[in-house]
C-alpha positions as CSV (number, residue, x, y, z in Angstrom):
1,X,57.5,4.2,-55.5
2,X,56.5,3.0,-58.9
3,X,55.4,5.2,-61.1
4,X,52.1,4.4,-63.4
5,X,52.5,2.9,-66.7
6,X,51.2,4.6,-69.5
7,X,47.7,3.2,-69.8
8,X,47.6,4.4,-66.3
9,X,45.7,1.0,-64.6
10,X,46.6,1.5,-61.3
11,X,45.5,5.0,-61.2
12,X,42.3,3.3,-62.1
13,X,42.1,1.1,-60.0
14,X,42.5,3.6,-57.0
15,X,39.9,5.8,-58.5
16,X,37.2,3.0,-58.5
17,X,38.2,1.9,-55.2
18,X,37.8,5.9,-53.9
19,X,34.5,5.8,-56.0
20,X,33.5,2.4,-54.3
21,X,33.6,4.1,-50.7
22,X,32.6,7.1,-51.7
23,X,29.3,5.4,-52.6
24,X,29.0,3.2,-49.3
25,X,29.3,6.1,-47.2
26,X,26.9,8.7,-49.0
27,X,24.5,5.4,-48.8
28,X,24.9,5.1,-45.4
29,X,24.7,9.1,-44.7
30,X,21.4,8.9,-47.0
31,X,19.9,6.2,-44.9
32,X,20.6,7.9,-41.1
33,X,19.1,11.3,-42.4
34,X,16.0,9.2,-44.1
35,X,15.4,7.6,-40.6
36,X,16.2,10.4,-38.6
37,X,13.4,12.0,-40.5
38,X,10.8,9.3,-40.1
39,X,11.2,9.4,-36.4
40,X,10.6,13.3,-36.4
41,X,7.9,14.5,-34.2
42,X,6.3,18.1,-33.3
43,X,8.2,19.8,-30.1
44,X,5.7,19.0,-27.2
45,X,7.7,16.5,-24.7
46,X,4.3,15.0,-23.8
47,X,3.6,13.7,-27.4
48,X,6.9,10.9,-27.4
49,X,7.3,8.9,-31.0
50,X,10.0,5.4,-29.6
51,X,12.0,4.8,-32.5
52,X,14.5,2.2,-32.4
53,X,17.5,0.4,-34.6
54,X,18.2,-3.5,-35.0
55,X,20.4,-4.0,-31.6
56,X,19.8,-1.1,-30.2
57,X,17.6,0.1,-26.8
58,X,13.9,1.7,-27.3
59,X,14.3,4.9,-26.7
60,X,11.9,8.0,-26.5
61,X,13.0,10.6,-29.3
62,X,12.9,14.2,-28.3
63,X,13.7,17.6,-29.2
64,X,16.4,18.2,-26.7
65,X,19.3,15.9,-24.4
66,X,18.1,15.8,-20.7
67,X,17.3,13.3,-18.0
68,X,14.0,13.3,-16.3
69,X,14.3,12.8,-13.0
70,X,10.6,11.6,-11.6
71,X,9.8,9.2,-14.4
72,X,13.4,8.5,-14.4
73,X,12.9,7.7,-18.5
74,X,16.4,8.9,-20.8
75,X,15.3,11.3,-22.7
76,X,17.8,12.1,-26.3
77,X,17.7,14.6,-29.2
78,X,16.3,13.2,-32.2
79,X,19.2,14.3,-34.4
80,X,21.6,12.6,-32.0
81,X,23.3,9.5,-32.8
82,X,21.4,6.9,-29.8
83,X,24.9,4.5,-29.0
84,X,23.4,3.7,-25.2
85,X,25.0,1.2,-23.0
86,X,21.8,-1.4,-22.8
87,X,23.3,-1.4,-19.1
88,X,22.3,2.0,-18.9
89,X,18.8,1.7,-19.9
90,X,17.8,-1.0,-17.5
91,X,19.2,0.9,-14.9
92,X,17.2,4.5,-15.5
93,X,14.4,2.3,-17.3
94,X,10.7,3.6,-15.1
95,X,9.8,0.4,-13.3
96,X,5.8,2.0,-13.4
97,X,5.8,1.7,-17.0
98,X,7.6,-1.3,-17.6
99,X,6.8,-3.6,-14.8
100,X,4.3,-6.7,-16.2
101,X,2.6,-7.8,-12.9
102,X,-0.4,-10.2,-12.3
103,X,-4.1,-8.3,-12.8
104,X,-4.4,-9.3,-9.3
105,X,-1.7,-7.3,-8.1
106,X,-2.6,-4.3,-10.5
107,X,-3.4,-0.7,-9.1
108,X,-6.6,0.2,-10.4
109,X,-7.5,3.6,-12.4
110,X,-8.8,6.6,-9.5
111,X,-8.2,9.8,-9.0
112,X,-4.5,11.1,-7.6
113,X,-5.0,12.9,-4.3
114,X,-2.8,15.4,-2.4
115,X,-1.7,13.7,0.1
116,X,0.4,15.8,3.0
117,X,2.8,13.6,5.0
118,X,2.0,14.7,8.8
119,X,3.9,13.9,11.9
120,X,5.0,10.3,12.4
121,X,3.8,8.0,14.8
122,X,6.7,7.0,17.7
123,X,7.1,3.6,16.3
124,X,6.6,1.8,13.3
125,X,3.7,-0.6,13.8
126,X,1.5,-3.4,11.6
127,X,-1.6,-5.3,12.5
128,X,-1.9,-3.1,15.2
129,X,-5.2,-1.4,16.4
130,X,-6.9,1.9,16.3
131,X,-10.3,4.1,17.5
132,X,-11.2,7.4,17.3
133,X,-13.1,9.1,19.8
134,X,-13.9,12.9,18.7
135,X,-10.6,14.6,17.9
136,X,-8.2,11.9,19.4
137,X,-6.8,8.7,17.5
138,X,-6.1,6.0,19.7
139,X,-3.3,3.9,18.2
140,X,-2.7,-0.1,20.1
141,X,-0.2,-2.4,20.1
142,X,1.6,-4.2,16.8
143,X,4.3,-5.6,15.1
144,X,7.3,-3.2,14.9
145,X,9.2,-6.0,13.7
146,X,8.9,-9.8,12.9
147,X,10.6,-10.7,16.6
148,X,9.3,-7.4,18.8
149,X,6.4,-5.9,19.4
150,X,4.5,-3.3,21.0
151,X,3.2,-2.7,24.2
152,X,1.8,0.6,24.4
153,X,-1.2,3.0,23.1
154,X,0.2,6.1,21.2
155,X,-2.1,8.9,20.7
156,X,-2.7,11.4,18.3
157,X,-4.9,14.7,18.2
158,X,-6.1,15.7,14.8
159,X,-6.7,19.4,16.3
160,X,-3.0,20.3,16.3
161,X,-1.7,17.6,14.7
162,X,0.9,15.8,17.2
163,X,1.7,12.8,18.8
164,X,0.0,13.9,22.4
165,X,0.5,10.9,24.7
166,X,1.6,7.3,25.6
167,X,0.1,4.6,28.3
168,X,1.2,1.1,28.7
169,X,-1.0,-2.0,27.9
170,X,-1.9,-4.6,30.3
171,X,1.1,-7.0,30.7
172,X,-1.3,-10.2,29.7
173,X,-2.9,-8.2,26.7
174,X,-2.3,-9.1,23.2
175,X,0.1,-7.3,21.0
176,X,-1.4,-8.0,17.4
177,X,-4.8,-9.2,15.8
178,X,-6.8,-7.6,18.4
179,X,-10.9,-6.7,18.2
180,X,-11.7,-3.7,19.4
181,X,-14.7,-1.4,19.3
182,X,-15.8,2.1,21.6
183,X,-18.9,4.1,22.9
184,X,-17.4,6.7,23.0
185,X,-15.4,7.0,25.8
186,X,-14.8,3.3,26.8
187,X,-12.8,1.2,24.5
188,X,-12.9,-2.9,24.4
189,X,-10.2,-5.0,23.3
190,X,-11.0,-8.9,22.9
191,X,-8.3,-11.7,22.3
192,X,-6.0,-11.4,19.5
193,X,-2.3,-12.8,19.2
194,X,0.2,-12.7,22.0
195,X,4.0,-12.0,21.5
196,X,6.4,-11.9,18.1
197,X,6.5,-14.0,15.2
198,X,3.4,-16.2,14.8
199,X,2.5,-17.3,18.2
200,X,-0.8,-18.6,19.1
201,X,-4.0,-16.3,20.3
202,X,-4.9,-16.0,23.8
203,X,-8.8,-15.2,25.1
204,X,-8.2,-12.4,27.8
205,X,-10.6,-9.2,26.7
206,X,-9.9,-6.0,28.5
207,X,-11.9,-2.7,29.1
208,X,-9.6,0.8,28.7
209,X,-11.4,4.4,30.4
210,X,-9.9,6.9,28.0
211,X,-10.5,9.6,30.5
212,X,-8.9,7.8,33.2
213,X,-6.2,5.7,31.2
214,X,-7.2,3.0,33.6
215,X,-7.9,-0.7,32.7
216,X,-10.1,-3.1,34.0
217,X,-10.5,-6.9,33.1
218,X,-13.4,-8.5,31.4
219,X,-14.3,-12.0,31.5
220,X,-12.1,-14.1,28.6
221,X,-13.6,-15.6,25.9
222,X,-14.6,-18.8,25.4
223,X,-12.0,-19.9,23.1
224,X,-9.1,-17.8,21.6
225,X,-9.2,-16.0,18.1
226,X,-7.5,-13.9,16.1
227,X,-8.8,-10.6,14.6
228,X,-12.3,-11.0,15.4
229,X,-14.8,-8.7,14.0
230,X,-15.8,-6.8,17.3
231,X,-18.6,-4.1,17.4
232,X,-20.9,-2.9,20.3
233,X,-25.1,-3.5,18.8
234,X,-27.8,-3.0,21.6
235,X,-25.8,-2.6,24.8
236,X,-23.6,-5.8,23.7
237,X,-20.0,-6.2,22.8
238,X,-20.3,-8.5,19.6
239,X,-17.4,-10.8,18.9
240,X,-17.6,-12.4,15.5
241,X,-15.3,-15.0,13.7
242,X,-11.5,-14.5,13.5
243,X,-9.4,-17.6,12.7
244,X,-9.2,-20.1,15.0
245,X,-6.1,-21.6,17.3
246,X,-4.0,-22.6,14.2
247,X,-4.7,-19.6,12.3
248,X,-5.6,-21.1,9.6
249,X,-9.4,-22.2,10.0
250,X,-12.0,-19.7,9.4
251,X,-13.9,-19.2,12.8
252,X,-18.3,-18.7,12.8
253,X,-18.4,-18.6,16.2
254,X,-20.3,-15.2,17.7
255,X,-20.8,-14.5,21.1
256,X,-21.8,-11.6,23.0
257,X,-21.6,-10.1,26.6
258,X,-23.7,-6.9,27.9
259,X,-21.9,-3.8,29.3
260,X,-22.3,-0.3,30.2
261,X,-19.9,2.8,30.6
262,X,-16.9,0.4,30.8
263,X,-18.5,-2.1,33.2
264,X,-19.5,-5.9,32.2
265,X,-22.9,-7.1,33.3
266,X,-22.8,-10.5,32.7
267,X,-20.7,-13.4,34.1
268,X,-20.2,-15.2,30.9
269,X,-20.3,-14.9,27.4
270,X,-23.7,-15.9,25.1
271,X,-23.4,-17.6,22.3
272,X,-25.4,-15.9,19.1
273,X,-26.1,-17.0,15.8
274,X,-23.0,-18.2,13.7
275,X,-21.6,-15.9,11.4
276,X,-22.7,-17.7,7.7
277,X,-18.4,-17.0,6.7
278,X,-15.9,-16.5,9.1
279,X,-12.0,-15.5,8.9
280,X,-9.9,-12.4,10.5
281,X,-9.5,-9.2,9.4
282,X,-13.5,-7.8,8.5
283,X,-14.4,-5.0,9.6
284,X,-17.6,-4.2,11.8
285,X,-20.0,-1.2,11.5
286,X,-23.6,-0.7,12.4
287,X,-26.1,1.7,10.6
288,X,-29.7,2.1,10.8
289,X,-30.2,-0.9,14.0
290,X,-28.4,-3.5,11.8
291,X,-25.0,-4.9,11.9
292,X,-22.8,-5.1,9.3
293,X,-19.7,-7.5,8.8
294,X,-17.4,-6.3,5.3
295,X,-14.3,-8.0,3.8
296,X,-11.1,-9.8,5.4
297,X,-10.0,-12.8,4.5
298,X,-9.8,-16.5,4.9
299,X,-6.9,-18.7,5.8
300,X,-3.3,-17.2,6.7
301,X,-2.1,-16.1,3.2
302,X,-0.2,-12.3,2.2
303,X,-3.5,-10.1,2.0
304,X,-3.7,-8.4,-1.7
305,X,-1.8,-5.4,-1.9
306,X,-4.0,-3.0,-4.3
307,X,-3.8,0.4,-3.1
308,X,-7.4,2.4,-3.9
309,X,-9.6,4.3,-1.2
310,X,-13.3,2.8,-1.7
311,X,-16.3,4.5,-0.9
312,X,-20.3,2.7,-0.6
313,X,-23.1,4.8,-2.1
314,X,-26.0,3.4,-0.1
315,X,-28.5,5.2,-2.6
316,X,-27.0,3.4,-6.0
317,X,-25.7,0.1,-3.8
318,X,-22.4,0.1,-5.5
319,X,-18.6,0.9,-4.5
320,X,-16.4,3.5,-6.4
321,X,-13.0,4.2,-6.0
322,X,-12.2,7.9,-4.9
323,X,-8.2,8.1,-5.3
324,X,-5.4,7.0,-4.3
325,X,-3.2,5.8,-1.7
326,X,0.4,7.6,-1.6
327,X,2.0,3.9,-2.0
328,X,0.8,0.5,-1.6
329,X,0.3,-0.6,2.3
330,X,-1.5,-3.1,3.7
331,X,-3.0,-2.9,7.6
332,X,-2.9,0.9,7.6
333,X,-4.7,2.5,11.0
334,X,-7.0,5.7,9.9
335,X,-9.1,8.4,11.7
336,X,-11.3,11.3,9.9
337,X,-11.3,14.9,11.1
338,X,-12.7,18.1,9.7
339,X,-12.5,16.3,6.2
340,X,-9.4,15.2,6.5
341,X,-8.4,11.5,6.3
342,X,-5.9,10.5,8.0
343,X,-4.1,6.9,7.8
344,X,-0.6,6.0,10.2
345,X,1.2,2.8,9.7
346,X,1.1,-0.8,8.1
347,X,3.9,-2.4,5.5
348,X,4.5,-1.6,2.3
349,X,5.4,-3.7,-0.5
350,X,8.7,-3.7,-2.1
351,X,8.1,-1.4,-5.1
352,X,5.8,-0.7,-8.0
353,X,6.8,-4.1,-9.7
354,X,7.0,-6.1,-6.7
355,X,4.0,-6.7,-4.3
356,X,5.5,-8.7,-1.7
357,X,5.6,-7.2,1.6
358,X,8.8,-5.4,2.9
359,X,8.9,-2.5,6.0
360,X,6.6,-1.9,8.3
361,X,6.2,1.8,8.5
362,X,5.2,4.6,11.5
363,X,4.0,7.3,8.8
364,X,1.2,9.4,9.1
365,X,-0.4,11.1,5.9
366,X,-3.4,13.1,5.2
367,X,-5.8,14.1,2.3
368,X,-9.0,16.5,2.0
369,X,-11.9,14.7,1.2
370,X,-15.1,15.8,-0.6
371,X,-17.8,13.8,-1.1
């Protein structure tokens, strides 16, 4: 090697070039500790600061490395260096938090309730049918999947909480879209859709004894719906709307028939006043001596998939929400029992940032209510 001359140039040269770097780096140390410090926040985990470098993910900054599991968020020290795969962050990132969906698709604000997941029903069913009569839920019928269907009632007894028994339906009644309604004892089941897939509505109405388990044929209807608002109002089984034979027109059509513990007393269907709005899917109370006809929808289109429990205040006139559902499903079939309510199948969507439908679901579930 050549040794320096003696004004010693290329010594200086090295010495500015070792100054040069020396100067870059402490710069560059300077500037991580000044950021590092204006990203600093106090040590509660529920008090996140999201700091974040050109090209880099957001990130929330903590005090310590770990993974959250339930919000599924990556969670890194604030002294550390972040170098995350951006790979990585879309795959942990919490699709609650970061999904962007249409207001009408949006959950609104209620109260989370407990919800306890009970025994499931035998079979997965949606747009099925379901009454209550004192402890038992009577559950009919229903899609289990887009090309079968049910054919039988399950039951369920609220006292000790199972699945208690099963009965066949009539071989002509429908399997989906059905109206029903009770005294009591005696439950009525009007028209609805028969078979799979979307196949057209047939008119036979049938009568079941709950003590018996025995069925007993009414006369049809005059024309086929389906899901007809169905309700029993001053010793008469009202039948109300539905859509009609293409199931896409709204039906007003209401007729009516008089029976009596389980027996018809009338040849033929009467025709009553039209219903002012008609469609499928509303349901059917009556309080006080009047009779009350409440949501559904018009048309055949995907039903919105919000997920809140409502409740009317008859004193104020309004509706408030109450809490919330465990997940987002649409058709659900629910009973109530010593302040419990109780809700058992339907079809959930396919996740928080996607409301289009997906599985059809047996579940049952239960929350305390208090009112």
């Amino acid at each position: 090697m050549a040794k320096s001359n003696s004004n010693g140039r290329p010594s200086s040269i090295k010495f500015i070039f070792i100054l040069f770097f020396t100067i870059v780096i402490g710069a560059a140390l300077v500037s991580d500790l000044l950021w590092a410090s204006m990203c600093h926040l106090h040590s509660s985990s529920s008090n996140w600061v999201v700091a974040k470098r050109p090209g880099q993910p957001t990130l929330p900054v903590v005090d310590s490395v770990f993974v959250e599991s339930q919000t599924r968020d990556i969670l890194l020290s604030r002294w550390s260096a972040i170098n995350v795969d951006e790979r990585l962050v879309e795959k942990r990132r919490d699709p609650v938090r970061d999904r962007n969906l249409s207001a009408t698709f949006m959950d609104l604000n209620a109260t989370e309730l407990q919800w306890e997941e009970m025994p499931s029903a035998p079979v997965a069913r949606l747009d099925g049918a379901a009454v209550q009569i004192g402890d038992l839920l009577y559950v009919f019928a229903g899609y289990r999947t887009i090309d079968y269907v049910n054919s039988n009632v399950d039951v369920y007894n609220f006292t000790d909480n199972t699945w208690c028994g099963k009965f066949d339906m009539p071989k002509e009644m429908a399997h989906s879209h059905l109206g029903m309604a009770s005294d009591g004892r005696y439950i009525y089941v009007v028209t609805g859709q028969y078979g799979p897939q979307c196949r057209g509505p047939v008119a036979h109405t049938f009568v079941l004894d709950t003590m018996t388990k025995e069925w007993r044929r009414m006369p049809p209807l005059p024309a086929p719906r389906y899901a007809p608002a169905t309700q029993l109002w001053r010793g008469r089984l009202h039948v109300m709307g539905g859509s009609k034979e293409d199931r896409y027109e709204p039906a007003l059509e209401h007729w009516s028939i008089a029976v009596k513990d389980g027996r018809v007393l009338e040849n033929d269907w009467h025709a009553e006043i039209p219903i002012p709005r008609g469609g499928p899917h509303r349901a059917c109370i009556v309080v006080d001596d009047r009779l009350f006809v409440i949501g559904g929808q018009e048309g055949d289109f995907m039903a919105k998939p919000g997920s809140p429990i409502f409740k009317c205040s008859r004193r104020h006139e309004k509706w408030s929400v109450i809490g919330k559902m465990p997940f987002r499903v649409k058709t659900t079939l629910v009973g109530f029992w010593d302040g419990w309510l109780y809700f058992t199948s339907g079809q959930r969507d396919r996740g928080p940032d996607d409301p289009s439908p997906r599985k059809v679901i047996g579940n049952m579930f239960r929350t305390k209510l208090s009112f």
